[in-house]
C-alpha positions as CSV (number, residue, x, y, z in Angstrom):
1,X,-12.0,16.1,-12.7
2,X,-9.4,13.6,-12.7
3,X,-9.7,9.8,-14.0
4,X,-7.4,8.2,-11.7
5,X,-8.3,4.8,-13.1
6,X,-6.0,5.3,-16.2
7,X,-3.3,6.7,-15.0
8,X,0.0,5.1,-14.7
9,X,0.5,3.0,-11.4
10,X,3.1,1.1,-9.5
11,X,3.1,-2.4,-10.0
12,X,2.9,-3.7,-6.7
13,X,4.1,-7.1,-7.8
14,X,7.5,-5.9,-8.9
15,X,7.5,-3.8,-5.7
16,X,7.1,-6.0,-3.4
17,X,9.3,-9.2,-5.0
18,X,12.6,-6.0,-5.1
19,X,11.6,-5.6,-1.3
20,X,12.1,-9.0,-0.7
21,X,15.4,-9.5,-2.5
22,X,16.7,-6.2,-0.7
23,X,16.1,-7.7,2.5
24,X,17.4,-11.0,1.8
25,X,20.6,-9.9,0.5
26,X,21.3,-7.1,2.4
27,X,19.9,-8.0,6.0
28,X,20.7,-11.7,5.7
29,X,23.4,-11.8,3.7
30,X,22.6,-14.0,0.2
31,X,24.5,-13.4,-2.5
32,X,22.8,-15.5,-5.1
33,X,19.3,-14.2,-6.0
34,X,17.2,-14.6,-9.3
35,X,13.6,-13.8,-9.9
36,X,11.5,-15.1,-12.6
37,X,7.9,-13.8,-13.3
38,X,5.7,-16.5,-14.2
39,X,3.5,-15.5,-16.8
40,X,0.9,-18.1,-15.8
41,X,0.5,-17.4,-12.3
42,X,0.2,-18.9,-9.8
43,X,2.8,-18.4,-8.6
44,X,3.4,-14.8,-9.1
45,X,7.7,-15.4,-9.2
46,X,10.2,-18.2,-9.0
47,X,13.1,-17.1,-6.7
48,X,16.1,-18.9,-6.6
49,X,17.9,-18.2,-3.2
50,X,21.6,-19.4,-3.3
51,X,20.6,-22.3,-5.1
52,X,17.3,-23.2,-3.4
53,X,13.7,-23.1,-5.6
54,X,11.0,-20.7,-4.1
55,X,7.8,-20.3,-5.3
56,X,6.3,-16.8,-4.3
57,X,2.7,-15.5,-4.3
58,X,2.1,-11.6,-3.6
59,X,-0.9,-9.9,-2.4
60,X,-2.0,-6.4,-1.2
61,X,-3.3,-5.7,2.1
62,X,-5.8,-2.6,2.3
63,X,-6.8,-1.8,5.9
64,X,-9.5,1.0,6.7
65,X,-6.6,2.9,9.1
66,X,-4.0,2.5,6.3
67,X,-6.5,4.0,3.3
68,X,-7.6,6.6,6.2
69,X,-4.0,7.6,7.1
70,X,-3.7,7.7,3.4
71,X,-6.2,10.2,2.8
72,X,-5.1,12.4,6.1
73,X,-1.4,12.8,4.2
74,X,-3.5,14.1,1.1
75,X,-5.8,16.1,3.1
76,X,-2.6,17.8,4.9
77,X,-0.5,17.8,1.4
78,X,-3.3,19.9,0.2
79,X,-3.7,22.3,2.9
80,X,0.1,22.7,3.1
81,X,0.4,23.7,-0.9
82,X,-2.2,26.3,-0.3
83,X,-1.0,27.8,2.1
84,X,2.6,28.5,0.5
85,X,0.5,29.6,-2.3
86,X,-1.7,31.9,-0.3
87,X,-4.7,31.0,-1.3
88,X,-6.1,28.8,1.6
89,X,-9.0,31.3,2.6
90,X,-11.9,29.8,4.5
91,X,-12.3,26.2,5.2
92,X,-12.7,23.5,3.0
93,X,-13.7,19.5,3.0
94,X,-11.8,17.0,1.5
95,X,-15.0,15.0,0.9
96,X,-14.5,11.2,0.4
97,X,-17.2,8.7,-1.4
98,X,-17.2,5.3,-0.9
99,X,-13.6,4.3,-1.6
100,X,-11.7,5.8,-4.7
101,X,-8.3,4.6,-5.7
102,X,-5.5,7.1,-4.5
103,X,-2.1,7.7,-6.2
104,X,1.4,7.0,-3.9
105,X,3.0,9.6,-2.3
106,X,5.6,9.1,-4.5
107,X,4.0,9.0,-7.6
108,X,3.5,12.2,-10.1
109,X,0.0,11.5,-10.0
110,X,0.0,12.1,-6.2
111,X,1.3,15.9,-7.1
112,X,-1.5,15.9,-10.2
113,X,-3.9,15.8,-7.4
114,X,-2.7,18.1,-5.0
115,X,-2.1,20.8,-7.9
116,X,-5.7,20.4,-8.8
117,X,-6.9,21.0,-5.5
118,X,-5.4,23.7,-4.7
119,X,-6.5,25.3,-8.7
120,X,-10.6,24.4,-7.3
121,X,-8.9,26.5,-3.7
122,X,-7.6,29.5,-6.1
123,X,-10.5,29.8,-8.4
124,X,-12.7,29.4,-5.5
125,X,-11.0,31.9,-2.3
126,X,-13.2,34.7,-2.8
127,X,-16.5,32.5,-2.9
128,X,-18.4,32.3,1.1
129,X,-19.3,28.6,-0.4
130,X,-19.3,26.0,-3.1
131,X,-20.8,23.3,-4.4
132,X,-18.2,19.8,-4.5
133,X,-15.8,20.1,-7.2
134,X,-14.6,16.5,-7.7
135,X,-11.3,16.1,-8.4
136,X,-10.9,11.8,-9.1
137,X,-13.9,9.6,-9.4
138,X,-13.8,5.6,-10.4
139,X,-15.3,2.3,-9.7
140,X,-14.4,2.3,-6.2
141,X,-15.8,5.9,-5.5
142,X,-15.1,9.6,-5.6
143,X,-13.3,12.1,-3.9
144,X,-14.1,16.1,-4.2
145,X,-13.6,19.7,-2.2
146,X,-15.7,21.7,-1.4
147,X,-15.6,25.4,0.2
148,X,-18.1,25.4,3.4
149,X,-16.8,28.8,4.8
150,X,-15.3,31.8,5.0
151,X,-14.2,31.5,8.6
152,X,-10.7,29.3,9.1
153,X,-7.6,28.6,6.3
154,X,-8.1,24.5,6.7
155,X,-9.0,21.7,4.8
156,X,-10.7,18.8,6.4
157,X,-11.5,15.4,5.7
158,X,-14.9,14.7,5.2
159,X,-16.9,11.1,5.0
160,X,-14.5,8.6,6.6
161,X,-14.7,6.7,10.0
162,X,-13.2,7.0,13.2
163,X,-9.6,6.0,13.8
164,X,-9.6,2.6,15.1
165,X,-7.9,1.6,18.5
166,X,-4.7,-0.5,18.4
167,X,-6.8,-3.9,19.3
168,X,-8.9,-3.4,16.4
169,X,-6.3,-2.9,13.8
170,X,-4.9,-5.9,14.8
171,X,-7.7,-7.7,14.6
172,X,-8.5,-6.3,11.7
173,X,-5.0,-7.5,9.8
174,X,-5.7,-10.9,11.3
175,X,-9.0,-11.2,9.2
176,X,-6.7,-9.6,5.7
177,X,-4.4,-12.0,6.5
178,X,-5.9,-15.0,7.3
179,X,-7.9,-14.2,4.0
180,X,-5.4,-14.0,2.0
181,X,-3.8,-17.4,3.5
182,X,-6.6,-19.0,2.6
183,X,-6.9,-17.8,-1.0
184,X,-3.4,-18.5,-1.4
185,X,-2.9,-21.8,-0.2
186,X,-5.9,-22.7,-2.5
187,X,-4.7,-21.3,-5.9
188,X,-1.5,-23.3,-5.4
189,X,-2.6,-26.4,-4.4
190,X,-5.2,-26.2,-6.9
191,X,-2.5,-25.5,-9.7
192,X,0.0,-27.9,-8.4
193,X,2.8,-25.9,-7.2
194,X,3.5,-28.1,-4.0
195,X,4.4,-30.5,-6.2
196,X,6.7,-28.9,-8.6
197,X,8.0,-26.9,-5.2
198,X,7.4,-27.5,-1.8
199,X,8.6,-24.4,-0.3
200,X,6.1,-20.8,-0.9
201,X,6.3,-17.3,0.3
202,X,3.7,-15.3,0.7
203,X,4.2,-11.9,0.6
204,X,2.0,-9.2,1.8
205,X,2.0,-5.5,0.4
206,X,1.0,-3.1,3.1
207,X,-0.3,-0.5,0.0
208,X,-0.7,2.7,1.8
209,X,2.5,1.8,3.7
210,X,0.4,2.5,7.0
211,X,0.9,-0.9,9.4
212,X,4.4,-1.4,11.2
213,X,6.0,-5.3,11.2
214,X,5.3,-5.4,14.4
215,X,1.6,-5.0,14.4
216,X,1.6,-7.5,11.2
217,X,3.6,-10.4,13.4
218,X,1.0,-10.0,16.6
219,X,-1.7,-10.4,13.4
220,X,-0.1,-13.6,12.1
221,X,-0.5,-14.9,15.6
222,X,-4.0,-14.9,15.4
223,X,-4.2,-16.6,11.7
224,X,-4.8,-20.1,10.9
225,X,-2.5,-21.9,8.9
226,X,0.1,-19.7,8.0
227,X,2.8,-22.1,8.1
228,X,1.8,-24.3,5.6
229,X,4.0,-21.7,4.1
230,X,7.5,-21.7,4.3
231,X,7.8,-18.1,4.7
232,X,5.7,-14.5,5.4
233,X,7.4,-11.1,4.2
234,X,5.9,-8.0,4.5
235,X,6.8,-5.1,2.5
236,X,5.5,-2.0,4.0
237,X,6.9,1.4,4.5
238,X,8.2,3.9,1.3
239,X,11.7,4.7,1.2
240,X,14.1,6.8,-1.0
241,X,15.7,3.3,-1.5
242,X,15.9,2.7,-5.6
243,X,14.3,-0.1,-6.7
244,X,17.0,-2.6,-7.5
245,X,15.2,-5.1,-9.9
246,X,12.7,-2.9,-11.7
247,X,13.8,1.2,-11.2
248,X,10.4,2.3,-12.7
249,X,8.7,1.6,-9.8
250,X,9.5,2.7,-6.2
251,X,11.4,0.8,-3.8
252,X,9.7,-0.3,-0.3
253,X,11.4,-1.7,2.6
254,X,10.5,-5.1,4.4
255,X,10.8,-7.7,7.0
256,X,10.0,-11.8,7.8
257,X,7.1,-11.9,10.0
258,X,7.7,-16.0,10.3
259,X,9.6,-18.1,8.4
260,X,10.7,-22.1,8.3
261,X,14.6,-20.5,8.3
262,X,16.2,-19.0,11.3
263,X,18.8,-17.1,9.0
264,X,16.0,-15.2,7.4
265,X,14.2,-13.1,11.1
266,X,17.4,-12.5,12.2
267,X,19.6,-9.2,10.4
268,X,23.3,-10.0,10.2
């Protein structure tokens, strides 16, 4: 069993700030961009956009249908690694407790897991059943396999609900959203970044890389108060793209879903 909790991540902050100054110098064409951290956040960075003082806050948005399509790429990764191996015999339940932290696809962790899964699949293709081996647990839950029969060469997901339809996901990235507006807006005000800088991006970090722009933007319609800030970005989907600013950690690509500055939703 696996202690997921310790293992190295992905710092989603430096993610998603090299996201944004992808996109803004190669889809709108600045040439001058710095980034400071602030190590007394908030604000999370100071950008500096041809001149021009931004202060941007970061925060990661965990829908149900983006952990579940998560756990469906781990539940197929699995199945496929056993079967090259040949040792997928019978049928087996990728059994998921509560809500335990996964590792990115792209991450060696995310292989860890898979390798250890199909070791409890090896060690176990001869049995007609099994108890759960668990493979990760943490404070947010566990996850384990377990051999139900000897009829079949699948694994299946176990313990998570239904797929949502595309109204509810929606409306369910309006409520994320709109939280994290909220929370936001208050930490900055309360800190007196207005003040020192009018002009704040927020920047949302679609962590399992599951919603599309396009289902973010019809979400922002449906908040309150989003344009106090200046801008919304959205870093979402996993790419081969190398990180620019920090090559440790993966690179993502991203889009506006509103901003004060017409240069910025268009792509040159």
């Amino acid at each position: 069993m696996t202690d997921m909790s310790k293992a190295k991540r992905i710092d989603e902050e430096l993610v998603c700030v090299d996201s944004l100054v992808h996109y803004l110098k190669q889809m709108c064409g600045h040439q001058e961009v710095q980034v400071d951290r602030e190590t007394d956040d908030p604000p999370d960075f100071w950008l500096h956009i041809d001149g021009k003082r931004f202060a941007a806050e970061i925060t990661s948005i965990v829908t149900e249908q983006g952990y579940l399509a998560h756990c469906r790429r781990l539940e197929q990764s699995i199945q496929g690694k056993a079967q090259e191996t040949g040792d997928l015999n019978g049928t087996y339940a990728l059994i998921i407790e509560r809500n335990p932290k996964l590792p990115t696809r792209t991450s060696s962790d995310w292989l860890g897991l898979i390798n250890i899964a199909v070791s409890v699949i090896a060690a176990t293709k001869k049995a007609s059943s099994t108890e759960i081996s668990y493979l990760q647990q943490d404070s947010h839950g566990r996850l384990g396999i377990q051999k139900t029969s000897v009829e079949g060469t699948a694994v299946g997901l176990c313990g998570f609900p239904r797929f949502k339809w595309e109204g509810e996901v929606q409306e369910e990235l309006a409520g994320l959203i709109q939280d994290a507006v909220l929370s936001k807006r208050s930490k900055l005000e309360k800190k007196g970044v207005p003040q020192q800088c009018p002009d704040s991006i927020l920047l949302l970090y679609d962590a399992y890389g599951y919603g599309d722009a396009e289902d973010a933007r019809i979400a922002l319609r449906k908040v309150q108060g989003y344009d106090w800030f200046h801008s919304v970005f959205w870093a979402a989907s996993f790419t081969d793209r190398t990180n620019e600013l920090y090559p440790e950690n993966p690179g993502r690509i991203g889009s506006f879903l509103y901003s004060k500055e017409d240069r910025w939703g268009k792509e040159t």
